[in-house]
MIFI-332489 format. One record per atom (N, C-alpha, C): residue number from 1; residue in one letter; atom name; x, y, z. Coordinates in Angstrom, 1 decimal, padded with zeros to 4 digits. Example, Ala and Ser with C-alpha at 12.3 -4.5 7.8 and 13.67 -1.06 7.14 Angstrom:
2
{rec 1 "A" "N" {013.2 -005.7 007.8}}
{rec 1 "A" "CA" {012.3 -004.5 007.8}}
{rec 1 "A" "C" {013.2 -003.3 007.8}}
{rec 2 "S" "N" {012.8 -002.2 007.1}}
{rec 2 "S" "CA" {013.7 -001.1 007.1}}
{rec 2 "S" "C" {012.9 000.0 007.9}}
***
This chain:
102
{rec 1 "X" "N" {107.5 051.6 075.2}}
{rec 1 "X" "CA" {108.6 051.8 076.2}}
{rec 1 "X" "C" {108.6 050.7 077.2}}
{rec 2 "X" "N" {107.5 050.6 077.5}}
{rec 2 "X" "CA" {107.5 049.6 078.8}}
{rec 2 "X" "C" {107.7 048.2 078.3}}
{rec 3 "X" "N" {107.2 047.8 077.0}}
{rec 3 "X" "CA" {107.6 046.7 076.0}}
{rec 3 "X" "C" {108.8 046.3 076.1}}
{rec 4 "X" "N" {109.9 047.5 075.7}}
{rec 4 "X" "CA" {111.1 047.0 075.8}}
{rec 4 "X" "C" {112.0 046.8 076.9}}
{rec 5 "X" "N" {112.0 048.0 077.9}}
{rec 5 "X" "CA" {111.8 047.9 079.5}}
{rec 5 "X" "C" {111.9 046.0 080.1}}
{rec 6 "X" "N" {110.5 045.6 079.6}}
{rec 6 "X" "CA" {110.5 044.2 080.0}}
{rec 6 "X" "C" {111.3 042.9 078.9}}
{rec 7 "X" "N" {111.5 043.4 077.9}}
{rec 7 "X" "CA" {111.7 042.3 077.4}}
{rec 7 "X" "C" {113.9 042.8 077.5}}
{rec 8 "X" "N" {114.2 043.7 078.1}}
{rec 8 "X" "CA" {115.4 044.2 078.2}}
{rec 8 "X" "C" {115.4 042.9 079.8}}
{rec 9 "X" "N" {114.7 043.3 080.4}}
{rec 9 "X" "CA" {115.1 042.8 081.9}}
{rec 9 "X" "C" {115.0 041.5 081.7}}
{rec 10 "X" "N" {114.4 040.7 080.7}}
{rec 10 "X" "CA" {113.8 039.3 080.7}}
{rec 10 "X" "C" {115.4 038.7 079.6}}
{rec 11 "X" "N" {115.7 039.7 078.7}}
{rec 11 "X" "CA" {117.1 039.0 078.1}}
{rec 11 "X" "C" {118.5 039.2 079.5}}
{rec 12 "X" "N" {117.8 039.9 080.2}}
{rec 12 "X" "CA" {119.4 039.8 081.4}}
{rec 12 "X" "C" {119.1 038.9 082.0}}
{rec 13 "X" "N" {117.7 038.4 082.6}}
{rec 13 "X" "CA" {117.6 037.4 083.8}}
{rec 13 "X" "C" {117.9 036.3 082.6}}
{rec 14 "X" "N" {117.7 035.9 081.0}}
{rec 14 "X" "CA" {118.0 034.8 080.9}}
{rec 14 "X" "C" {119.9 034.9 080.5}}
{rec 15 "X" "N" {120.0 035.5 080.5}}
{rec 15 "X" "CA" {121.4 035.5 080.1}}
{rec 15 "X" "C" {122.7 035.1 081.4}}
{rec 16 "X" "N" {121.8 035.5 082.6}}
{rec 16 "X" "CA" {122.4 035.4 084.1}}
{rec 16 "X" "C" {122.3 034.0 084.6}}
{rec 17 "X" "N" {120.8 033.1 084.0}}
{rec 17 "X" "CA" {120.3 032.1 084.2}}
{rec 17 "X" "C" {121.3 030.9 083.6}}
{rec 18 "X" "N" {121.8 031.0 082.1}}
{rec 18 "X" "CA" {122.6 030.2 081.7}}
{rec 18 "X" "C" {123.7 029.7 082.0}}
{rec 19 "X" "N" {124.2 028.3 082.1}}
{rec 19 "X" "CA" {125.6 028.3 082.6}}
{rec 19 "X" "C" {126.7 029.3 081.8}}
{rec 20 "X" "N" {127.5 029.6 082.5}}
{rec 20 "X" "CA" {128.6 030.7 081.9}}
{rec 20 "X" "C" {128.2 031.5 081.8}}
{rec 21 "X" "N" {126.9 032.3 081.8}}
{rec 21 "X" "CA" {126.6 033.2 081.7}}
{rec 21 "X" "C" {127.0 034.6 082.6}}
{rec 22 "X" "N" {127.4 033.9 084.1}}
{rec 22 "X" "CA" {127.3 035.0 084.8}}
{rec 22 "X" "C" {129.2 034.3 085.6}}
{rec 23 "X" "N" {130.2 035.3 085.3}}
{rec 23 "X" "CA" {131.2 034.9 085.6}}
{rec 23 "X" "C" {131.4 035.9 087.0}}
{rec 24 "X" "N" {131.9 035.1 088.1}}
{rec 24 "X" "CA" {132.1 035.5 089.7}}
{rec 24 "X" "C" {133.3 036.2 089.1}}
{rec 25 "X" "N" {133.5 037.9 089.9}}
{rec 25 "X" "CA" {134.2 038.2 089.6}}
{rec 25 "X" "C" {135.4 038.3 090.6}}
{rec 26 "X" "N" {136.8 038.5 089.7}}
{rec 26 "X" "CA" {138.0 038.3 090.3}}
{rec 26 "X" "C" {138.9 039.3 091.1}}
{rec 27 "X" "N" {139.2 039.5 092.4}}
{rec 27 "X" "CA" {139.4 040.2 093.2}}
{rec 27 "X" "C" {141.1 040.1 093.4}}
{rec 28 "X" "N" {141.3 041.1 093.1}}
{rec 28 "X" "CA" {143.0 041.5 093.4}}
{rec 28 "X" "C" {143.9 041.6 094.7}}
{rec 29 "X" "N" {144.8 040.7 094.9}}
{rec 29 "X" "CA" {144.9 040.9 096.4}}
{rec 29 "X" "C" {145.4 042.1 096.6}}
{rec 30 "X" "N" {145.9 042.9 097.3}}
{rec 30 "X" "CA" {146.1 043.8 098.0}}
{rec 30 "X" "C" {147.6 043.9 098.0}}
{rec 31 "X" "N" {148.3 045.0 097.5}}
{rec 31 "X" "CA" {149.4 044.5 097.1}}
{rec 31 "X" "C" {150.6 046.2 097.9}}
{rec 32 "X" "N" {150.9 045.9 098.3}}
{rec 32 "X" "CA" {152.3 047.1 099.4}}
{rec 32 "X" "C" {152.2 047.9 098.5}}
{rec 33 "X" "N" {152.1 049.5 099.2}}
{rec 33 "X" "CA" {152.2 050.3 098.5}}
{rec 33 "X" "C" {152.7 051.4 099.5}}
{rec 34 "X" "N" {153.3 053.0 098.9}}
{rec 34 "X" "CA" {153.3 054.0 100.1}}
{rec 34 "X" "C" {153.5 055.0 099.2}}
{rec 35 "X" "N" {153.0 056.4 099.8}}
{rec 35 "X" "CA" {152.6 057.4 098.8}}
{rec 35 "X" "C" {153.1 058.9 100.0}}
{rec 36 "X" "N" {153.3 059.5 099.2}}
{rec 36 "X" "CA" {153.9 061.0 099.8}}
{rec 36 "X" "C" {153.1 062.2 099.1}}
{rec 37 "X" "N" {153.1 063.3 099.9}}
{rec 37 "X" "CA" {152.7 064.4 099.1}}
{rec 37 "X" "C" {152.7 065.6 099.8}}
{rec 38 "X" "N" {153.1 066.4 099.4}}
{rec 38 "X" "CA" {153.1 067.7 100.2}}
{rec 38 "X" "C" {153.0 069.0 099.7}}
{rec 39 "X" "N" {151.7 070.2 100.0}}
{rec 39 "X" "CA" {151.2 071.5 099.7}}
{rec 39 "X" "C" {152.0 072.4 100.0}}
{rec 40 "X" "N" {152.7 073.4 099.9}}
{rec 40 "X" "CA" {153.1 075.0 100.6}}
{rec 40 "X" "C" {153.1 075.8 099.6}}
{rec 41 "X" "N" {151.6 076.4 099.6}}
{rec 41 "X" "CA" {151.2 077.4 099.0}}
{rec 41 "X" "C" {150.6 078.7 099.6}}
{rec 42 "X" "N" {151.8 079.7 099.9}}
{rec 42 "X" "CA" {151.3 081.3 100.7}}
{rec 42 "X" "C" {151.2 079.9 102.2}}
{rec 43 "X" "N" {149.8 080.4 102.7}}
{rec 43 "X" "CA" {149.4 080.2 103.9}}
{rec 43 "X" "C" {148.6 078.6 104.1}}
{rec 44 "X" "N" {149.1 077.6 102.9}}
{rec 44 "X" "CA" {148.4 076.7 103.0}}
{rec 44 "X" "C" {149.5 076.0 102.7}}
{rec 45 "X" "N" {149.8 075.0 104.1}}
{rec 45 "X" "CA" {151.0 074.2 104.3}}
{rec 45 "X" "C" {150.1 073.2 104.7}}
{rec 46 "X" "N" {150.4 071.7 104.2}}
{rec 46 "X" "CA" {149.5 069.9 103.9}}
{rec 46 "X" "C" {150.2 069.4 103.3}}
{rec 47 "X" "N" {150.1 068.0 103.9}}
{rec 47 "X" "CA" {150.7 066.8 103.3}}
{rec 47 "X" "C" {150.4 065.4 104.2}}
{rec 48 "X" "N" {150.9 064.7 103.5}}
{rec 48 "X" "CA" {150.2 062.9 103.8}}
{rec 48 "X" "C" {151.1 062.4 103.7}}
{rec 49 "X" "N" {151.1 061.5 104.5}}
{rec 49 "X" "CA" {152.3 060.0 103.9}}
{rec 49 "X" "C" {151.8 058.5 104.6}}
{rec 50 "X" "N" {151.5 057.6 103.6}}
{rec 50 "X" "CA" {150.7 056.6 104.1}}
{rec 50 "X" "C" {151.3 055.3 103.8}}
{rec 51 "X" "N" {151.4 053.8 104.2}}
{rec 51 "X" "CA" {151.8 053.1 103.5}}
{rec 51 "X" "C" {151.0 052.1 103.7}}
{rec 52 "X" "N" {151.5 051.0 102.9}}
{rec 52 "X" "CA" {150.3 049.5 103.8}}
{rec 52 "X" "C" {150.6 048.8 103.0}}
{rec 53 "X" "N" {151.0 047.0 104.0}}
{rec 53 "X" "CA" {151.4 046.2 103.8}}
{rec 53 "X" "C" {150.6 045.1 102.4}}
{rec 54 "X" "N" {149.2 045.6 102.2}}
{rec 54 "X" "CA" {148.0 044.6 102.0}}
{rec 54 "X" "C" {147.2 044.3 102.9}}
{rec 55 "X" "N" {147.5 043.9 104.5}}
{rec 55 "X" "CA" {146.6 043.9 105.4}}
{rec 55 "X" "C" {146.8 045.0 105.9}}
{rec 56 "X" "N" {147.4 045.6 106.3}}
{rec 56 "X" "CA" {147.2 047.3 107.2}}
{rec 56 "X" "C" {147.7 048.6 106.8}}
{rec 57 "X" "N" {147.1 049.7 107.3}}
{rec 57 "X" "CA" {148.1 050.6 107.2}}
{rec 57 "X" "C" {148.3 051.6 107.7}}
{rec 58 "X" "N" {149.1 052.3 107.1}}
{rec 58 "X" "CA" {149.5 053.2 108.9}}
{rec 58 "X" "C" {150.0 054.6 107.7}}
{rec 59 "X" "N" {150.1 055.4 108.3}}
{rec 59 "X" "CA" {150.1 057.1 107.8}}
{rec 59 "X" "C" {149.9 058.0 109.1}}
{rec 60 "X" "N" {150.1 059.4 108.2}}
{rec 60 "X" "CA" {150.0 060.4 109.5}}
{rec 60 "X" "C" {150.0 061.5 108.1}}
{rec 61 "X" "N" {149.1 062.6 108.7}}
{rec 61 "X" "CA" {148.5 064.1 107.6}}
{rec 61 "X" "C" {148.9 064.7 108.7}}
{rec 62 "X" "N" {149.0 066.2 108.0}}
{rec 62 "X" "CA" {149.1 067.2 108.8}}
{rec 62 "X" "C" {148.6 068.8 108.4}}
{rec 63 "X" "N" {148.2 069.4 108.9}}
{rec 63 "X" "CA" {147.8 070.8 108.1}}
{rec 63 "X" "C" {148.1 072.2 109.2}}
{rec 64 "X" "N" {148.7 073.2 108.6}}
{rec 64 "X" "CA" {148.7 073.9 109.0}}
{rec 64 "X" "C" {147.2 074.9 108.9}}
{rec 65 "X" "N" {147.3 075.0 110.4}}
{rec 65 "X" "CA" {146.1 075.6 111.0}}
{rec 65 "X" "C" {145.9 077.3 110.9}}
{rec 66 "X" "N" {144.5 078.0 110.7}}
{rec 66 "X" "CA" {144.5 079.6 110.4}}
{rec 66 "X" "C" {145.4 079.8 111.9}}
{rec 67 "X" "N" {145.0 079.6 113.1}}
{rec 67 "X" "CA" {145.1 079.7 114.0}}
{rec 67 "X" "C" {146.7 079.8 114.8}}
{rec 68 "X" "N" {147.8 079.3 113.9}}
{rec 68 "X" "CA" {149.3 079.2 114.0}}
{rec 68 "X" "C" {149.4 077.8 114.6}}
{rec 69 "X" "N" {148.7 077.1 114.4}}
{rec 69 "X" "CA" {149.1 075.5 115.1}}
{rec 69 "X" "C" {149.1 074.8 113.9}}
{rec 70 "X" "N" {150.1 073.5 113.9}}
{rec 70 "X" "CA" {149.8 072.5 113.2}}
{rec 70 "X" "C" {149.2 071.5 113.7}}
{rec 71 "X" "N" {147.9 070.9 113.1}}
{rec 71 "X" "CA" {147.4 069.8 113.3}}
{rec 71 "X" "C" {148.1 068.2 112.5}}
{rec 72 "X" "N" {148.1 067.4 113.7}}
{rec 72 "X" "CA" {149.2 066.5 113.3}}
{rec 72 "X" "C" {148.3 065.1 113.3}}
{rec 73 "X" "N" {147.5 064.4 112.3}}
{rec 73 "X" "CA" {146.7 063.2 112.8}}
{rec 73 "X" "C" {147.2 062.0 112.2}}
{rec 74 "X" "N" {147.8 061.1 113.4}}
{rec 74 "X" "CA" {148.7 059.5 112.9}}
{rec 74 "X" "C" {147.6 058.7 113.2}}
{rec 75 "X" "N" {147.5 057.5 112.2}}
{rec 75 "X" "CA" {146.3 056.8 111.9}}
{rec 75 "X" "C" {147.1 055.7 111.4}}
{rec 76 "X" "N" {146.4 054.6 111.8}}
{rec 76 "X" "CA" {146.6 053.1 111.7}}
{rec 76 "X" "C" {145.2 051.9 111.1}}
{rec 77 "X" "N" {145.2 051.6 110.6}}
{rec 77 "X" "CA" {144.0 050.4 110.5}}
{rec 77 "X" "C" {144.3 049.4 109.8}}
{rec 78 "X" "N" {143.9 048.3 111.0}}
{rec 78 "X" "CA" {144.3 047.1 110.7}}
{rec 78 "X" "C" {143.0 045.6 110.6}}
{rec 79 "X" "N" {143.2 045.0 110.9}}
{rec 79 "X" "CA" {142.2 043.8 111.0}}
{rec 79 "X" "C" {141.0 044.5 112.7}}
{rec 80 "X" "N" {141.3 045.2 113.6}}
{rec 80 "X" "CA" {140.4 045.8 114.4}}
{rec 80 "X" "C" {139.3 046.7 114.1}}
{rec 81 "X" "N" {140.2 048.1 112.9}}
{rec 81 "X" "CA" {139.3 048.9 112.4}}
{rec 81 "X" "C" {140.1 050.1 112.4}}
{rec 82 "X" "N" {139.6 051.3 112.6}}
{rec 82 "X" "CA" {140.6 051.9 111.9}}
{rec 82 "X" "C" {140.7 053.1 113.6}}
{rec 83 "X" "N" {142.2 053.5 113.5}}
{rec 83 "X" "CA" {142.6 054.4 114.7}}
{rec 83 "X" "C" {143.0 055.3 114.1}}
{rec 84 "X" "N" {142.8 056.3 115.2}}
{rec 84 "X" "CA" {143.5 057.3 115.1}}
{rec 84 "X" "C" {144.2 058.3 116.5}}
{rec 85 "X" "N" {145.0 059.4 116.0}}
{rec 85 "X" "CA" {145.8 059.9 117.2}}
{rec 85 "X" "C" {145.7 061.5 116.5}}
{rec 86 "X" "N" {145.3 062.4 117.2}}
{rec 86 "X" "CA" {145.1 064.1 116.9}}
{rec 86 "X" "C" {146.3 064.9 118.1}}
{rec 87 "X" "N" {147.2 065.4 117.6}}
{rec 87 "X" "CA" {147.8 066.2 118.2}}
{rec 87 "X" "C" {148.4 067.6 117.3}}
{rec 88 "X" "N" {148.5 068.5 118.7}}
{rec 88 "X" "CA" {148.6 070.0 117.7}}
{rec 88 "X" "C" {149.9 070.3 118.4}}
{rec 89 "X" "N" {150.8 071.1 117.6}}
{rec 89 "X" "CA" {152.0 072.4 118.1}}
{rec 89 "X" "C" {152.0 073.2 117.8}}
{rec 90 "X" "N" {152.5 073.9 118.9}}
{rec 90 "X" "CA" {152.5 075.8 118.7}}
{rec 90 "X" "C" {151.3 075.8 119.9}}
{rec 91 "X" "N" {150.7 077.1 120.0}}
{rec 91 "X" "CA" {150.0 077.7 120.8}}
{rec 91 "X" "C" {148.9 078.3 119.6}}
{rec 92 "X" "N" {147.4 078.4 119.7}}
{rec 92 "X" "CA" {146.9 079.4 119.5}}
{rec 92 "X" "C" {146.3 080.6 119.6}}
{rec 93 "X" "N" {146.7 081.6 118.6}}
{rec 93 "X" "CA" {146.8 083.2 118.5}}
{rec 93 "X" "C" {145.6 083.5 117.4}}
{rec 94 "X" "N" {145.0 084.6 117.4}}
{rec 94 "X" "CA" {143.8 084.9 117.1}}
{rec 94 "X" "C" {144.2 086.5 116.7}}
{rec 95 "X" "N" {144.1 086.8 115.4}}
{rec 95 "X" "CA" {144.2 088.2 114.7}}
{rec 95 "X" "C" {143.5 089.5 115.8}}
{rec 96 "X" "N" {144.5 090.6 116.1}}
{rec 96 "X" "CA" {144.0 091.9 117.2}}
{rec 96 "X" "C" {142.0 091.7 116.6}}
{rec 97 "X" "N" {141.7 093.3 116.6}}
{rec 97 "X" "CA" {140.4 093.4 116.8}}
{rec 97 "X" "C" {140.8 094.2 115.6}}
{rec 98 "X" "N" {141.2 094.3 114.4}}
{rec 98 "X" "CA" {140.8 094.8 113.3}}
{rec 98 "X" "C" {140.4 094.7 112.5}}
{rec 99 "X" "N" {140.0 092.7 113.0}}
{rec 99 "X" "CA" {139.2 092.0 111.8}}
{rec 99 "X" "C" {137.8 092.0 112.4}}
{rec 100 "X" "N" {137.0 091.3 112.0}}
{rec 100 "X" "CA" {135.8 090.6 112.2}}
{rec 100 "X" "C" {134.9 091.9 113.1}}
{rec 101 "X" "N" {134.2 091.5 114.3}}
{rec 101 "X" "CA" {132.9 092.7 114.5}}
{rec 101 "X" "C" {133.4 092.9 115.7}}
{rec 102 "X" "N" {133.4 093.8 116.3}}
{rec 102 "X" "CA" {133.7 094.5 117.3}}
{rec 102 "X" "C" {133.1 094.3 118.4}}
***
């Protein structure tokens, strides 16, 4: 086991060692794209929409909250790093006292 172990690692280092052996690999620029999507199922209302140029990009999600709010988060990231912005509507409301412990 350990025989082959070594003689496995000794055919990669020489195969890495050789010219051509070890080809740098090719990196795809980054290419515009923008995507949609949206959940409303019963009490579970989500969705996203995002786009980006290749250097940035910019979107905003949203989810409907147990609570009767929607959470609304617009987000950006560019060559700085990535931002964001959190804001909610509506008011939250909290089920009488027939749920949970008294």
């Amino acid at each position: 086991m350990f025989t082959s172990v070594a003689l496995m690692c000794l055919l990669v280092a020489a195969s890495v060692a050789l010219p051509g052996g070890y080809q740098q690999p090719s990196y795809n620029v980054p290419t515009p794209y923008t995507f949609n999507y949206g959940v409303t199922a019963g009490n579970n209302n989500f969705g996203q929409h995002e786009s980006g140029d290749g250097r940035n990009v910019r979107g905003k999600y949203y989810v409907h909250l147990p609570d009767g709010r929607v959470q609304t988060v617009g987000y950006w990231a560019d060559g700085s790093g990535f931002h964001s912005t959190v804001n909610y509507q509506g008011t939250a409301s909290h089920p009488g006292s027939g749920y949970g412990y008294h």
